[in-house]
Steps between C-alpha positions, in 0.01 A plus 500: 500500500204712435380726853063503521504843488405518148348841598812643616676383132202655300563820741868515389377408104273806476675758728671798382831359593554203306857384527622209641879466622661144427801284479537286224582129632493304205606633155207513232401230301368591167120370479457586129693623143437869578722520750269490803568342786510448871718535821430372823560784781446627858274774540594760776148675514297172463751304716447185281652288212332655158599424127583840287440491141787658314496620138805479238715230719687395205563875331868454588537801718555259840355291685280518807733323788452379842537756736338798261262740594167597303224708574120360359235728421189287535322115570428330202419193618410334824407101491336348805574163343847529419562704780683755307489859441643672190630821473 
């Protein structure tokens, strides 16, 4: 669920420090042939339920699991209507 405080996301967007601690809770589902997907994770600094966009899911090197750790480097989406944010 999205917070109101768009002002507060736009804050962290264009800051100096833009990383964003999560925990993957859903392993990525590839949304096209290039590889590209997303995950559905917890945020730690946003304190909500995001989606991260991962590159080169099927490259064969492993998988993004459960339980793993990633650090995002900036917003590149947030929809009001689908109440999601994309990282």
């Amino acid at each position: 669920m999205l917070k109101d405080d768009d002002e507060d996301l736009m804050f962290f967007n264009n800051s100096s420090f833009n990383f964003f601690k999560c925990i993957i809770t859903a392993p990525p589902v590839s949304t096209s042939t290039y590889g590209v997907g997303l995950c559905e994770a917890y945020c730690l600094d946003l304190d909500i339920m995001v989606d991260i966009q991962v590159n080169n899911i099927n490259d064969g090197n492993g998988s993004l699991m459960i339980g793993d750790r990633l650090i995002c480097s900036e917003i590149v989406t947030v929809d009001h209507i689908k109440d999601e944010i994309i990282l």
